[in-house]
C-alpha positions in Angstrom: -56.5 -5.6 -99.7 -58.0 -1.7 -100.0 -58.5 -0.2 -102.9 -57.8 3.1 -104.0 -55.6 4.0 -100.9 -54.9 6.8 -103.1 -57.7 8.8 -102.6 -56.6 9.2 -98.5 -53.1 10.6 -100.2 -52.0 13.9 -101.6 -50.9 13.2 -105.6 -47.2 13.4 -106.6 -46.1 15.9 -109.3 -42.3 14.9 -110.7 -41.6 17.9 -113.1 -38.6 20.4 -113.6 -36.9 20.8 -116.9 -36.4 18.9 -120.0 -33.8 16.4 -120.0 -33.2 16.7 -115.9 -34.1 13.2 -115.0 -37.9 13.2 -114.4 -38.0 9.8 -115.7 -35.1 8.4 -113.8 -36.8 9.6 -110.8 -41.0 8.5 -111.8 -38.9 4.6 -112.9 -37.7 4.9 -108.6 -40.6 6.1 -107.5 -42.5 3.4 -109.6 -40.3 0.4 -108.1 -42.1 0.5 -105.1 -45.6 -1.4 -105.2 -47.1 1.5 -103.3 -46.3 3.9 -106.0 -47.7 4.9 -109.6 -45.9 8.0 -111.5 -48.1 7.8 -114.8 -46.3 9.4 -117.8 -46.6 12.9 -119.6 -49.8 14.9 -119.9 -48.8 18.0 -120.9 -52.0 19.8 -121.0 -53.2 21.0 -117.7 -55.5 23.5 -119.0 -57.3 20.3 -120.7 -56.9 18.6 -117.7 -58.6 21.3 -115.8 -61.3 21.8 -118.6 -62.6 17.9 -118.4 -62.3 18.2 -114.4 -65.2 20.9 -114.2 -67.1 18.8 -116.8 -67.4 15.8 -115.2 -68.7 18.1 -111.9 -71.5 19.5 -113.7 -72.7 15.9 -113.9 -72.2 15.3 -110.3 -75.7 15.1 -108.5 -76.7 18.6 -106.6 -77.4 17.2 -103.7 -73.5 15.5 -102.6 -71.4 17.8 -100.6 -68.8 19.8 -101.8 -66.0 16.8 -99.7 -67.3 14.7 -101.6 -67.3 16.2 -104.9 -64.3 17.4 -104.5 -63.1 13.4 -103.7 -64.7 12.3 -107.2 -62.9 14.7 -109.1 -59.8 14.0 -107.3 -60.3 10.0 -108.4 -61.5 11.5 -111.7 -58.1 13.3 -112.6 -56.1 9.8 -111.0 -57.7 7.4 -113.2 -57.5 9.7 -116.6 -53.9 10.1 -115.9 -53.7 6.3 -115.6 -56.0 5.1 -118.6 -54.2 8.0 -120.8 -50.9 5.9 -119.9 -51.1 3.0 -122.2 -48.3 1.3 -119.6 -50.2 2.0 -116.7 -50.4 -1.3 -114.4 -54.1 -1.1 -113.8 -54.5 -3.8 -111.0 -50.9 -1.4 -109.5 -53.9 1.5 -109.7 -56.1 0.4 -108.0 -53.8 -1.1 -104.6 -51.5 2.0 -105.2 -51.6 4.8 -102.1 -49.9 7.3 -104.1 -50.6 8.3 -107.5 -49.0 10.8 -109.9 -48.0 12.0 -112.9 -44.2 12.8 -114.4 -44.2 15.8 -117.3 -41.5 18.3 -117.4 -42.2 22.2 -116.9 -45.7 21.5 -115.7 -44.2 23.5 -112.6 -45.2 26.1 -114.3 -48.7 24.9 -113.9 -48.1 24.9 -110.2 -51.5 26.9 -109.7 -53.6 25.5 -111.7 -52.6 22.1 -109.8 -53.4 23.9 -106.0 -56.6 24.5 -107.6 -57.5 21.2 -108.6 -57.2 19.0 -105.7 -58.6 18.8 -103.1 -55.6 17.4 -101.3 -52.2 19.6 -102.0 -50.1 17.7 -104.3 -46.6 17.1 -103.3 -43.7 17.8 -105.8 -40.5 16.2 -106.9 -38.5 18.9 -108.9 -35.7 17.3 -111.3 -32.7 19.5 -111.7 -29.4 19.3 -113.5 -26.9 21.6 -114.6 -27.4 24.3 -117.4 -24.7 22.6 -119.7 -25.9 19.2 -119.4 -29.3 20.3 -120.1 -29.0 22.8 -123.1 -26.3 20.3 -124.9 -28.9 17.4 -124.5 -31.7 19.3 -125.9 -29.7 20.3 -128.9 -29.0 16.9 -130.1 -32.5 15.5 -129.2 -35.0 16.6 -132.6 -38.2 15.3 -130.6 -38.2 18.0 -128.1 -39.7 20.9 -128.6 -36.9 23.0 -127.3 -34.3 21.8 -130.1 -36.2 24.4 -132.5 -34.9 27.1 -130.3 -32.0 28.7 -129.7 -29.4 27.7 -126.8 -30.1 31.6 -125.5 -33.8 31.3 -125.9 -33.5 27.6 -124.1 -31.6 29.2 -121.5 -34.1 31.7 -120.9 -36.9 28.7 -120.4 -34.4 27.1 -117.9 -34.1 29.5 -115.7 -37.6 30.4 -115.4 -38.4 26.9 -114.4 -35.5 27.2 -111.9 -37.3 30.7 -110.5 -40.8 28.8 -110.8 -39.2 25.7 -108.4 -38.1 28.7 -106.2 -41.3 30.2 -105.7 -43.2 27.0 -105.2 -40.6 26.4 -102.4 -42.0 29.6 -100.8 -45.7 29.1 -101.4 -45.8 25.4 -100.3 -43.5 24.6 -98.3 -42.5 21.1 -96.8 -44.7 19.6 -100.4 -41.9 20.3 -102.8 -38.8 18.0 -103.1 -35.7 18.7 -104.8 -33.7 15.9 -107.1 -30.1 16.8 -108.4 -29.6 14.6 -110.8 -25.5 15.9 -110.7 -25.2 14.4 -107.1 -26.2 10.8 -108.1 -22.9 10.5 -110.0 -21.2 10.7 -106.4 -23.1 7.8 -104.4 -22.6 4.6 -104.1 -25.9 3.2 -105.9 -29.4 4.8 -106.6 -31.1 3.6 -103.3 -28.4 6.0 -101.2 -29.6 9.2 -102.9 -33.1 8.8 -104.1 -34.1 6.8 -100.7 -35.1 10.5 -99.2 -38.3 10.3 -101.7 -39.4 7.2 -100.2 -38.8 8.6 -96.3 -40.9 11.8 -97.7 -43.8 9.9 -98.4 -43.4 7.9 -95.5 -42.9 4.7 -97.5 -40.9 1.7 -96.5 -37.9 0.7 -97.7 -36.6 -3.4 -98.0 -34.1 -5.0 -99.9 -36.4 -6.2 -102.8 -37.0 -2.2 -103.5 -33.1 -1.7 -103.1 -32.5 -4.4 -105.7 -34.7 -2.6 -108.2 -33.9 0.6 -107.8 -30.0 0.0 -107.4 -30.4 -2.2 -111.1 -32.2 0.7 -113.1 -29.5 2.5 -115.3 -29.7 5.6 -117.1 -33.1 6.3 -118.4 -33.7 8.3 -121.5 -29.8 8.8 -122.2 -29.2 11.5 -125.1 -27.4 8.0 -127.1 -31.0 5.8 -126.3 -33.6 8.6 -127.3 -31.6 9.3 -130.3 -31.4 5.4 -131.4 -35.1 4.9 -130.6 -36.9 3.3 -133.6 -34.0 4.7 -135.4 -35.6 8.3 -135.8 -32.4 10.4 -135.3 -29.2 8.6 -136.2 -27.3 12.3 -136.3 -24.4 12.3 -134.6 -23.8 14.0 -131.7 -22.7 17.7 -131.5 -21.3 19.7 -128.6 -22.2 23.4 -127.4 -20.5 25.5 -129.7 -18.0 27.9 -127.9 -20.6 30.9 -128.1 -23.3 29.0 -126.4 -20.9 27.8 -123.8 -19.9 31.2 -123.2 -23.2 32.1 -123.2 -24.2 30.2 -120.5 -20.6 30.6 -118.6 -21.5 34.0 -118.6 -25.1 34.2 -117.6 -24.6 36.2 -114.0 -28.6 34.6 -113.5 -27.4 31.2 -114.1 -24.6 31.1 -111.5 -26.9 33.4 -108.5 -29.6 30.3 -109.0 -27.2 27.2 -109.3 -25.4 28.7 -105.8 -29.1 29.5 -104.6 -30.3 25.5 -105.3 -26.6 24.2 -104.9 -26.4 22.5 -108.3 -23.3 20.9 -108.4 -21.7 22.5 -112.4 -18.2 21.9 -112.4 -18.3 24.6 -115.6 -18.7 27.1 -112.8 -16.1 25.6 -110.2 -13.2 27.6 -111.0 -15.6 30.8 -111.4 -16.6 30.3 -108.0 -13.1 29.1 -106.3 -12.0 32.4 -107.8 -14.3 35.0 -105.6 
């Protein structure tokens, strides 16, 4: 068996925003046994900060290859050991490694600068509404102290930042629509371009665990966990929908990225 098969392969970024299905897509990634999606580190800067420590200790006389392989391994493993879930004996026969956290997109240079190897990235989208009314009802995100303009803002800057990491590395950056899974027959059928991406196989076993994982992190199962928030749930008020209805941003980028909004149907059938 080899070991860290990782090393020869670029990492994997899942990010996009809040509530957009990053972990539905880091739980299929994870079902194969040549995958590991860690889970959230929020702080890249840190990240970045502990990377440039561990070089100074790094004899003089290695090359810069090879230094630059260490600190690759050294980023893998503290994204794995920070990850109390993190299948350690899955680590080490893994040949991709990576790490889900939403809006680290916006960390996308800080990321071209740390490996040596480009990372490739999974971007999770889903409509505005779906999004905004999610994060409302949710009191462990940071975004449900904000406004739904303010939140809207933050969404469509992650939306512009997926757009411009389209442009500036191209064929690395993979788009998820979490809207379009609703219309396939099973998981497998839609996510199965991820695993043809990384040039991963595919059998039934992987079918059979993908196609039996259901929602992950519903609004209803984050809100009953350890009963922390039994609120009920409230809808957009009609301002905020409105508000987003009428954001002419909103509908240029969902037609730009194709996000599938029924909301904005019979705006769109109209022109």
């Amino acid at each position: 068996m080899d070991y860290f098969r990782f090393l020869n392969n670029p990492p994997v970024i899942v990010c996009g925003n809040p509530r957009s299905g990053t972990r539905m897509c880091a739980n299929v990634l994870n079902a194969h046994s040549d995958v590991l999606i860690t889970g959230e580190w929020h702080n890249v800067s840190k990240l970045n900060r502990m990377v440039s420590r561990f070089s100074e200790y790094l004899p003089d006389r290695i090359t810069n290859e090879l230094k630059q392989e260490k600190s690759d391994a050294m980023v893998h493993m503290m994204w794995a050991l920070r990850d109390t879930a993190t299948d350690m004996d899955k680590l080490a026969k893994a040949a991709y490694v990576g790490n889900k956290t939403p809006t680290v997109e916006h960390h996308f240079d800080k990321f071209e600068q740390l490996f040596g190897q480009k990372p490739i990235y999974v971007y999770c989208v889903r409509n505005a509404f779906s999004v905004l009314r999610s994060v409302k009802n949710l009191k462990n995100l940071a975004w449900n102290k904000n406004s739904v303009e303010k939140n809207l803002s933050l969404y469509l800057s992650s939306l512009k930042k997926y757009q411009e990491m389209l442009r500036l590395a191209p064929g690395r950056v993979h788009l998820v629509k979490l809207d379009e899974l609703k219309s396939h027959e099973n998981n497998m059928s839609y996510y199965r371009f991820l695993f043809d991406a990384l040039n991963l196989s595919v059998d039934e076993t992987l079918e059979r665990r993908v196609n039996r994982l259901g929602k992950q992190n519903s609004m209803e199962k984050v809100k009953s966990k350890n009963n922390v928030d039994e609120s009920t749930v409230v809808e957009l008020t009609e301002d905020e929908f409105q508000l987003i209805l009428g954001s002419l941003e909103y509908r240029r980028l969902a037609r730009e990225l194709s996000i599938p909004d029924p909301n904005l149907a019979s705006i769109n059938g109209a022109k």
